[in-house]
N, C-alpha and C positions, 0 to 999 in steps of 0.2 A: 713549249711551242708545238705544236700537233704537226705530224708528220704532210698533211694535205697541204701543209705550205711548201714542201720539197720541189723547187723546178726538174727533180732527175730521181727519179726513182733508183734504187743502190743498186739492187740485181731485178732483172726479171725471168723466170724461171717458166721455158714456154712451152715443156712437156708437164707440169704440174701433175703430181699424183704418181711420178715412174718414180722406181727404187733410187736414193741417191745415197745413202749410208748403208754399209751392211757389214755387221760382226760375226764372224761365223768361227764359232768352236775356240773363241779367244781365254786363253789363260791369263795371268798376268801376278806374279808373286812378289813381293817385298821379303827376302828371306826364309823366314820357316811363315809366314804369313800369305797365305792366295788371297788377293781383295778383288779377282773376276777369275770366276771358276768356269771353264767352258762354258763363255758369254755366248749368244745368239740374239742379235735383235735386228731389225732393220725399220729405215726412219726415208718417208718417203720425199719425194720434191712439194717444197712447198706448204709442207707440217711442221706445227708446234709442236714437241716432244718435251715433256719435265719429268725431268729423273728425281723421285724423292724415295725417302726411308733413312732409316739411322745414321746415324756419321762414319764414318770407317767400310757402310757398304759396297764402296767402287765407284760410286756416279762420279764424284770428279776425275778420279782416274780412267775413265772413257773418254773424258776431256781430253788429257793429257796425253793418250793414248794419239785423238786426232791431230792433235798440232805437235803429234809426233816430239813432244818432250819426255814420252814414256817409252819403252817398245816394249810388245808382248812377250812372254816365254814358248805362247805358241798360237796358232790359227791364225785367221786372217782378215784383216780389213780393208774397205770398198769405199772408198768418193766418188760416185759419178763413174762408174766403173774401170774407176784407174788404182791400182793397188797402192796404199802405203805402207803393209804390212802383209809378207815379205815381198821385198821392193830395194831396188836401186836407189841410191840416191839422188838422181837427175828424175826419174818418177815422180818420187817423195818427194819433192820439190813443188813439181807441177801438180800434183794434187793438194801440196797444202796451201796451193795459191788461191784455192775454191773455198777457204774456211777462213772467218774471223773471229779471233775470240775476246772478250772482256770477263777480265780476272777480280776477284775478291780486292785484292789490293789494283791500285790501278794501275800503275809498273809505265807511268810516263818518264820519259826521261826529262830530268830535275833542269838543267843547262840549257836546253831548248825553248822558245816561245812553243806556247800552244799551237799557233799555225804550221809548224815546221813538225810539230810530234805528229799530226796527221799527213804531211806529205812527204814525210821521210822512205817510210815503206813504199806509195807509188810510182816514187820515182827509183827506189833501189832497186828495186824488185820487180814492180808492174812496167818498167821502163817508161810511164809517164815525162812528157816536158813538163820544166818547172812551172809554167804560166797553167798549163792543165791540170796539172796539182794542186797548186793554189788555188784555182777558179772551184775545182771536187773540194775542198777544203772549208772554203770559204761558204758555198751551199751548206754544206752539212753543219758549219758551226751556227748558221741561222737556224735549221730545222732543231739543233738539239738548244736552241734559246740563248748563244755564247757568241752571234757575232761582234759583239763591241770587245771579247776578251783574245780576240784573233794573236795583239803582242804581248801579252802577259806569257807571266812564267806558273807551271803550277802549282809553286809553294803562296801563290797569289790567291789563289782559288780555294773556295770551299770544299770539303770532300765531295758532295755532292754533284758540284761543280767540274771534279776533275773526273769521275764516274762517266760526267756526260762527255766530256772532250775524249776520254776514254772508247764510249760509245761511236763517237766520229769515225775516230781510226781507225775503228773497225770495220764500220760501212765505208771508209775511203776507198777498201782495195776492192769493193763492189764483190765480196761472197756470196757466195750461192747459200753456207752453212755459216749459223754467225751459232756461236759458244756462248753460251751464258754461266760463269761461274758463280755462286753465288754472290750476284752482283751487289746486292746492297748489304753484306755482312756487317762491313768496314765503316758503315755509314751511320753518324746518328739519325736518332728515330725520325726527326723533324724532317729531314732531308730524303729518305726514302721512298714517300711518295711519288715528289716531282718526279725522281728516274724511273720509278715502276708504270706513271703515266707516261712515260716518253716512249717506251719500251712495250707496253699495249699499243698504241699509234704506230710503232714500226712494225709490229706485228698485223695489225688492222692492213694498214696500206700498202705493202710489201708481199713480194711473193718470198721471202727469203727463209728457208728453211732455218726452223730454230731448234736447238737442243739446250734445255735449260736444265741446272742445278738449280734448288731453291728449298727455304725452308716456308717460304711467305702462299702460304695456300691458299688464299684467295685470288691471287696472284694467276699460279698455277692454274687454277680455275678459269681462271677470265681468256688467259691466251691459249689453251692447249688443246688440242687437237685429239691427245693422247698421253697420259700419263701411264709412265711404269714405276714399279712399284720394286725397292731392290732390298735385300737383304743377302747377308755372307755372299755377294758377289753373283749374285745371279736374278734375276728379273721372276718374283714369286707371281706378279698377276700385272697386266696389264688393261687397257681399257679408257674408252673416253671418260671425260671429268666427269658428268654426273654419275658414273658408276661407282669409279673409285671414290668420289667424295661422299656419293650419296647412299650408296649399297656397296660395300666393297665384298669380295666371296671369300678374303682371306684372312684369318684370325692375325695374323701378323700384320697386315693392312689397317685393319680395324685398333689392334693395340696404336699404332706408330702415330696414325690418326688421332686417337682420343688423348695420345701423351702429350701431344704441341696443340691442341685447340686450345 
């Protein structure tokens, strides 16, 4: 179902174009392992952003980084110019309440109805009433094609399926930043598509700042704004998509490229 049937647009972002991510001189190690070596990037309001390059080079650990399920060993990071790294935990908090993310596995909870996995965080969190919850809830599982599965459980659902009600919960708590992990990893072939066209539609119609992992470059192509390019932990070349897809400047770009076409 295409996002122009949405009665509520999820975020609307009214300075479009100002800095709203910024990594500045960010380390980050797994033991004798650095997988973000004095990171620098920043990711404006209202941009598509796809982090691609080899496996092991950090882009999902920038994820992890923002919803703060990671912390750096050192530097500093920016939401909307409220720190979450280094930062208070009442901060950290209020800043990660600007970010939604969808993960490779879809990480719903198993015991809940579908309707409840999306209004669980508004109301814990966002202090939403339950009837405003439900009503944000209820929209979003029509824009993402699942309102007839509102009391289903998600062992009910297709992977696909549970991808999308995934995708809700994220635009539930209305972010500014929505995370895309490599969303369709998990998912057979067959099923891929439908989310990747749900997911150009939020993109199309949405002011909401995206950061995607992906290995699906066509994909990449279609929504971004701005593709970086990473290797051992640090951003080798940067650039809009016909550049990097079509001329890239760096021999490492070009290898990474020609080994997944």
């Amino acid at each position: 179902m295409s996002a122009e049937t949405q009665t509520e647009t999820p975020v609307q972002n009214t300075t479009s174009g100002a800095e709203l991510i910024r990594f500045e001189n960010v380390t980050k190690r797994f033991g004798d392992n650095t997988v973000l070596d004095d990171l620098c990037f920043t990711a404006r309001k209202g941009k598509h952003v796809t982090l691609i390059g080899p496996s092991g080079s950090g882009k999902t650990t920038i994820l992890r980084l923002l919803m703060t399920l990671e912390t750096p060993d050192s530097g500093t990071i920016q939401v909307n110019g409220t720190r979450l790294f280094p930062a208070g935990e009442k901060e950290r908090r209020e800043a990660r309440k600007k970010i939604g993310m969808v993960f490779q596995q879809f990480n719903l909870f198993p015991n809940m109805s579908v309707l409840r996995n999306i209004t669980e965080a508004p109301v814990r969190v966002l202090g939403l009433s339950a009837d405003e919850a439900e009503q944000r809830a209820r929209d979003l599982l029509d824009l993402v094609g699942l309102g007839d599965k509102r009391d289903a459980k998600p062992a009910q659902l297709s992977g696909g399926q549970q991808q999308r009600v995934a995708i809700a919960r994220a635009l539930a708590m209305r972010p500014e930043v929505l995370l895309l992990d490599e969303v369709t990893s998990a998912l057979d072939p067959e099923l891929v598509a439908g989310v990747l066209d749900l997911l150009r539609d939020i993109a199309r119609t949405t002011d909401i700042t995206m950061l995607c992992v992906t290995h699906e470059m066509s994909f990449a192509r279609d929504i971004s704004d701005e593709v970086m390019m990473f290797d051992s932990g640090k951003v080798i070349e940067s650039g809009p998509p016909e550049k990097i897809f079509g001329d890239p400047g760096h021999e490492r770009t070009r290898e990474f490229l020609g080994a997944i076409a």
